[in-house]
N, C-alpha and C positions, 0 to 999 in steps of 0.2 A: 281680320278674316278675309278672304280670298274668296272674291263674288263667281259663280259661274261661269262669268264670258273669261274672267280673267284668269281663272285656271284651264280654261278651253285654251285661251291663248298660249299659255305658259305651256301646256301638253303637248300643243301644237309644236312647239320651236322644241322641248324635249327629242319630238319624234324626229323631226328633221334635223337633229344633229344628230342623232344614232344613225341616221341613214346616210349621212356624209361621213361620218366616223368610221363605221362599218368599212365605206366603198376607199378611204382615204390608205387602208395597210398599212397601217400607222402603231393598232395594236392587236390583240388578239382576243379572241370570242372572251376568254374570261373576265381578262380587262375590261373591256365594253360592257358588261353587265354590271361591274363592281360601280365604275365609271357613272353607269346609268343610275344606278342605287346612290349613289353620293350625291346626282345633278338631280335626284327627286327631291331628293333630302332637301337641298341647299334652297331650290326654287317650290317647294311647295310645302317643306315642313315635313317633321315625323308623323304626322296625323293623316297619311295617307292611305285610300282603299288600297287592301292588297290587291286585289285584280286589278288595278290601274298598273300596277307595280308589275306585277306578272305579265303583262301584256309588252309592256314596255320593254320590259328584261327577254321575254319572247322576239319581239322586233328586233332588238341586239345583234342575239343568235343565228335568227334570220336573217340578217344582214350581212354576219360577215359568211354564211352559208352561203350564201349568193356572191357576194364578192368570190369565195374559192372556188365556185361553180365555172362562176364567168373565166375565172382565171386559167383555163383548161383550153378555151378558145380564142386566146393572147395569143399576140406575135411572139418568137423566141425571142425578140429584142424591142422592148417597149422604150416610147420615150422616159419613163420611170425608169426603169433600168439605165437608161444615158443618166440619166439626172444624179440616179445615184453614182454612178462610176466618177461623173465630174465632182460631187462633192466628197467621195472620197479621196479623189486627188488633189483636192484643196487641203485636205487634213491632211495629207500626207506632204504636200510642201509648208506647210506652217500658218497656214490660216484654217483656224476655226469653221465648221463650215456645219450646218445645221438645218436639219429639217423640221417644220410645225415645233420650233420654237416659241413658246410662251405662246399667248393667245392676239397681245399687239404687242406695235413697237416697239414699246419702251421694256415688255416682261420677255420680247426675246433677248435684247443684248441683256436682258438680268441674267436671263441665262446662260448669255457667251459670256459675260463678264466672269462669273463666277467659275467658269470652265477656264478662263486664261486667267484668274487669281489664284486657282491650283493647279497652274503647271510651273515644274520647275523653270523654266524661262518663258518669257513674254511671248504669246505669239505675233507674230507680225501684221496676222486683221483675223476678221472675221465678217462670214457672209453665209446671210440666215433666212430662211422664211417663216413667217408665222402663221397662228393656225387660222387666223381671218384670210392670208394670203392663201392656206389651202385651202379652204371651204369656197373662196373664190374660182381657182382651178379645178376642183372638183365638179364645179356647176359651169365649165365650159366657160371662163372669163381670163381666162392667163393666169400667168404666175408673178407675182413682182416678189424681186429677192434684193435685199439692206446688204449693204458693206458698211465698211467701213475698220481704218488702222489701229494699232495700237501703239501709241507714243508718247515720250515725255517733253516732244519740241512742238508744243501748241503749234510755233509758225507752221508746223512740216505738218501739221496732222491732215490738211486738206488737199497737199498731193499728196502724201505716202496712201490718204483712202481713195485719190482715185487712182492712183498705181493698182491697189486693188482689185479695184474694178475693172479695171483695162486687164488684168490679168484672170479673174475669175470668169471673163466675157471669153478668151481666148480658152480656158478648159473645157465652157461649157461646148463653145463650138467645135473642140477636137475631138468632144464627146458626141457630137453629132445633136446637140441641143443647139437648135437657134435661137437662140439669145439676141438682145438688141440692148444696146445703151446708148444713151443722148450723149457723153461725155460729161456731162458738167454733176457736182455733188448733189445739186437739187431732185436729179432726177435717178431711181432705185432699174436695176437691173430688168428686163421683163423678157417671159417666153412667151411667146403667142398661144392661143388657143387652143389644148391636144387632147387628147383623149388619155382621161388619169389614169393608170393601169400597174398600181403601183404594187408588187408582191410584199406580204408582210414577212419580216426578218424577225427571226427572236431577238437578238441583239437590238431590236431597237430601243 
């Protein structure tokens, strides 16, 4: 059983991902309640006050309310908008290219993997961020975004991933995203520090 502070805590981190969730336009009001109802569930058990529940599913609402609100006083071209434009032209020349991908590392290629294990041919890489990478960005710390190739010649996989990156570095900055990369595999794509402004898409 879950002593006081440790359910304060746990409410605590509840609230504060509803309110990065919200501002990230990632998904829509409904989602984010259903969302919110599952992440009570999972971290606190079925044996919760309704009004904890109520309240929380209220901040939700509120959230992506205010996200649409603020959305009115955006620039016509956000750097969210680059970001998207360059990741869709990543998909569109044959790398995988994905946004708040799994939650780390290793569950977003689960889920690039599983996108280039059903397509009819291989794609050539994939280059992803995940959702700790946006909860970072969202709170004003950059963005880091993973590549990496798709091959069957072990020796070539570590240039063909930084061909890659030399090429997803070159989208982002035609998209008007300053991007930076060190060159070498050790080190993940990074945007500097912006302001998240990211409009929410049904399609997402």
């Amino acid at each position: 059983m879950l002593k006081d502070d440790d359910t304060t805590d746990i409410v605590n981190t509840i609230a504060e991902w509803i309110d990065i969730t919200a501002q990230s336009g990632m998904v829509s009001a409904d989602d984010l309640v259903q969302q919110t109802r599952d992440r009570i569930e999972d971290d606190l058990g079925d044996e919760v006050d309704e009004g904890l529940v109520a309240r929380l599913e209220e901040r939700a609402r509120a959230g992506i309310a205010k996200r649409e609100a603020n959305e009115k006083s955006w620039p016509p071209v956000t750097m969210n908008d680059r970001l998207d434009r360059a990741f869709q032209e990543m998909n569109k020349a044959g790398i995988i290219a994905l946004q708040g991908a799994g939650y780390t590392m290793s569950e977003g290629w689960d889920e690039a993997n599983d996108i280039a294990s059903s397509m009819p041919q291989q794609p050539r890489g994939a280059v992803f961020y995940h959702w700790q990478d946006l909860e970072r960005a969202v709170k004003g710390e950059g963005l880091w975004i993973a590549y990496g190739a798709y091959t069957d010649d072990d020796e070539a996989q570590e240039e063909l991933s930084l061909a890659i990156a030399r090429e997803a570095v070159d989208i982002l900055k035609r998209a008007e995203v300053p991007a930076t990369w060190e060159g070498t595999i050790d080190n993940r794509i990074f945007i500097a520090p912006f302001t998240w402004q990211r409009r929410y898409h049904s399609d997402d």
